[in-house]
N, C-alpha and C positions, 0 to 999 in steps of 0.2 A: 394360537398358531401365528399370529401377526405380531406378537412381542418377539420371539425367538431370531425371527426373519429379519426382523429390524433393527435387532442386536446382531445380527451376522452381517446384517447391508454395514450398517453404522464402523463394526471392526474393520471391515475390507477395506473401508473410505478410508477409516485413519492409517492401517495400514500402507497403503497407496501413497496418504499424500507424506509422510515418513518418508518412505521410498524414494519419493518425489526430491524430497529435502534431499535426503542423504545424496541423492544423487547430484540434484546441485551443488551441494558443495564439494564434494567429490570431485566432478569435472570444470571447476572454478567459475562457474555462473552466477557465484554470490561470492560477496564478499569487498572490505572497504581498496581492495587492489588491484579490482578489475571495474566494474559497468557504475560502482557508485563513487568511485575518486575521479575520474576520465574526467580532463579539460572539458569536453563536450556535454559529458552528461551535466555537471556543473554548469555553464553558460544555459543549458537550456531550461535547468531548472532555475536559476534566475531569469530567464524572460519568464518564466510560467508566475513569478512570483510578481516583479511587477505589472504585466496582463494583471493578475488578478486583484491589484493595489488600485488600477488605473479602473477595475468595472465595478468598485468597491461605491455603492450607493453613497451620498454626502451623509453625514450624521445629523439626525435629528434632532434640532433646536431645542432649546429646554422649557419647555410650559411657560408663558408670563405669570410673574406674581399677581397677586390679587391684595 
């Protein structure tokens, strides 16, 4: 009884998230000509980049020979 069910939940989800898709692109919510080329989006994923260059632990020294 709980295999079937979980094969019917699991279709629905992928169903859904399809849908999902289909519909974003559909109504231009993806794609490189809207929210991922923008002047804005770009600057702000370069601060995200250096933020996380600048919280980027020192590199660990290398063993002394022996």
């Amino acid at each position: 009884m709980r295999r079937p069910f979980l094969l019917v939940l699991l279709g629905i989800g992928t169903l859904a998230g399809f849908a999902a898709g289909f519909r974003s692109v559909r109504h231009g919510d993806f794609g490189w000509d809207h929210h991922w080329s923008s002047p804005r989006s770009m600057a702000s994923w370069a601060d995200a980049c250096v933020e996380a260059a600048a919280r980027r632990p020192p590199a660990v020294p290398p063993a002394p020979a022996q």
